[in-house]
C-alpha positions as CSV (number, residue, x, y, z in Angstrom):
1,X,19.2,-10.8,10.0
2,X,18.8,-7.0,9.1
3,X,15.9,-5.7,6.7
4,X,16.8,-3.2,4.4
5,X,13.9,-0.5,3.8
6,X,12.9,0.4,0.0
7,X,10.6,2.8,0.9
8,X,8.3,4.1,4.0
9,X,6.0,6.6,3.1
10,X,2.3,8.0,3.5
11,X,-0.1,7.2,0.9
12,X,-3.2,8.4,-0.4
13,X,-5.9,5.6,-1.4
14,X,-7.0,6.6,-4.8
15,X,-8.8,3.8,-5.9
16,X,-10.7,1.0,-4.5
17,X,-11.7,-2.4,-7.0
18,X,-11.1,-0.5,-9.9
19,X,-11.2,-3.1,-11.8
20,X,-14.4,-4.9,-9.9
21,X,-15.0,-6.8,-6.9
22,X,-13.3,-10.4,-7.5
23,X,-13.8,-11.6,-4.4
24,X,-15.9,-11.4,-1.2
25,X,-13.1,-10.5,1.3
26,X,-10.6,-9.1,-1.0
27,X,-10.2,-5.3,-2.3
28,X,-7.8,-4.3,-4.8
29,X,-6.4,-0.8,-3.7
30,X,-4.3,1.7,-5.4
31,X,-2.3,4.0,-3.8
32,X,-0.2,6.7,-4.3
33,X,2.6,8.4,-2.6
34,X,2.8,11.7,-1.1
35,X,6.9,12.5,-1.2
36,X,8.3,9.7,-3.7
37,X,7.3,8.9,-6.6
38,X,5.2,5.2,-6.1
39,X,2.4,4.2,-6.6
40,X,1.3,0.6,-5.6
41,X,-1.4,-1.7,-6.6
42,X,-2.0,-4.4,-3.8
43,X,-5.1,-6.5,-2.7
44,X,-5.7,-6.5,1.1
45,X,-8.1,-8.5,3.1
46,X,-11.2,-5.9,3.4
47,X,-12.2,-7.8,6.8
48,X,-9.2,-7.4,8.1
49,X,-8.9,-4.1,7.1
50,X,-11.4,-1.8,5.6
51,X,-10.3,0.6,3.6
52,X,-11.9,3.6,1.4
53,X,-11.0,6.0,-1.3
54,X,-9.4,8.9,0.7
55,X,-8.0,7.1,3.6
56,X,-4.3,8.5,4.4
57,X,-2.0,5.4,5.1
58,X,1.6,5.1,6.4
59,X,2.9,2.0,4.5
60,X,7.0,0.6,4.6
61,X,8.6,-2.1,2.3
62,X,11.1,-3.8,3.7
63,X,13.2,-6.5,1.8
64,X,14.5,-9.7,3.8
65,X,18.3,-10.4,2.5
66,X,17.6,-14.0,3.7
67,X,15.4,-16.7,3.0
68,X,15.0,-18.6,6.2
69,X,11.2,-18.7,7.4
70,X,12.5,-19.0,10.7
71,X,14.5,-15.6,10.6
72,X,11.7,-14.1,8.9
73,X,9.3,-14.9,11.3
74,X,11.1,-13.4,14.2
75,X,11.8,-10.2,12.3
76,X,7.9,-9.9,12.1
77,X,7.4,-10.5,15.2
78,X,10.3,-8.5,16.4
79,X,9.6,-5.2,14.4
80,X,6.2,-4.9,13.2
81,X,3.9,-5.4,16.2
82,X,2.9,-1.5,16.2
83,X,1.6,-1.7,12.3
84,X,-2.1,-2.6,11.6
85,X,-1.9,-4.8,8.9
86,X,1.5,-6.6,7.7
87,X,2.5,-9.1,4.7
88,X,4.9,-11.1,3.9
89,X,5.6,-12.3,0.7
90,X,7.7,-12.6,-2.0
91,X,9.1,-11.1,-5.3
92,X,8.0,-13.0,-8.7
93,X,8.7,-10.5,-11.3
94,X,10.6,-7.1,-12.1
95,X,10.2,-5.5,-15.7
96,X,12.2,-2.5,-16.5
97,X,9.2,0.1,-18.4
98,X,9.5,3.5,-20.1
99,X,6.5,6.0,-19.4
100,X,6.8,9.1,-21.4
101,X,10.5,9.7,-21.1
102,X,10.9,8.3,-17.6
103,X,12.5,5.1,-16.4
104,X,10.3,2.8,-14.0
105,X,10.7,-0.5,-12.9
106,X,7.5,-2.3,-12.0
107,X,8.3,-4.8,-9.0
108,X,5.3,-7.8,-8.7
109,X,5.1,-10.0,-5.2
110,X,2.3,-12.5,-4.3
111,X,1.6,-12.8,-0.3
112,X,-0.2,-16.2,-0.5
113,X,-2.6,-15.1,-3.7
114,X,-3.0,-11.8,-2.8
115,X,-0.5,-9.7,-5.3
116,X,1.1,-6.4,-5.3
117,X,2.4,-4.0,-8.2
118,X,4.2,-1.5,-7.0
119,X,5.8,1.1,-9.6
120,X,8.8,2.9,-8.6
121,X,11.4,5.5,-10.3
122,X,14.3,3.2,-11.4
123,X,17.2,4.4,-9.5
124,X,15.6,3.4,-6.2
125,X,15.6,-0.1,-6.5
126,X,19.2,-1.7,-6.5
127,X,17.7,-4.1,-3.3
128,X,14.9,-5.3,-5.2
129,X,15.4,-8.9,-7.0
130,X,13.7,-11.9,-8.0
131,X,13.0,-14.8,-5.2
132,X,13.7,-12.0,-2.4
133,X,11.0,-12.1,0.3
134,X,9.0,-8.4,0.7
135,X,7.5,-7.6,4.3
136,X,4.9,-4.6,3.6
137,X,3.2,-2.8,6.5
138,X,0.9,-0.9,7.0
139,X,-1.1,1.9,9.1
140,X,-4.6,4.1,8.6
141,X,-3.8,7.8,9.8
């Protein structure tokens, strides 16, 4: 089963429970990208993880053509051992959006209850659809 990669990038934390602290073990995290133009909005497991406003991470999006837990599963375990944290997940919604005078789509995936936005220029995303599972890793710098 090959992955196909929407984006790997380095990120710069620029916002930490913004909108409050929901829950105990959960942070909401916003980050944005330092050579594309994304910016993603994902809760992470704060014990697992601990992150703060100013950490530098590298983080990849990878989409899974197939839907087969079984493949899925050995792709994780096959590719992302090196990365510190790793989701898998899938794709609920995408909604086409105009900011200014520029074309965005806004791509939404739950991981279990734990949900990402991710905002990205709209001619990036011709692999991102509805029902598609999302793998997102990663790594503090």
């Amino acid at each position: 089963m090959n992955n196909l990669l929407v984006c790997r990038d380095l990120f710069k934390i620029v916002a930490k429970d913004f909108d409050g602290k929901k829950y105990e073990k959960t942070s909401r995290i916003l980050m944005q990208s330092f050579f594309n133009d994304i910016e993603i909005w994902i809760d992470i497991h704060s014990y697992y993880f601990p992150v703060t406003v100013g950490d530098i991470l590298t983080v990849g999006v990878n989409i899974c053509p197939g839907s087969n837990v079984a493949e899925i599963e050995n792709l994780v375990y096959k590719n992302y051992n090196k990365y510190s944290y790793l989701m898998v997940g899938i794709i609920f919604s995408i909604q086409s959006v105009k900011f200014d005078t520029v074309k965005r789509k806004i791509i939404y995936a739950s991981f279990g209850g734990l949900l990402m936005k991710m905002i990205v220029p709209l001619k990036n995303n011709n692999l991102l659809h509805v029902g598609k599972h999302v793998i997102i890793y990663i790594t503090k710098i």
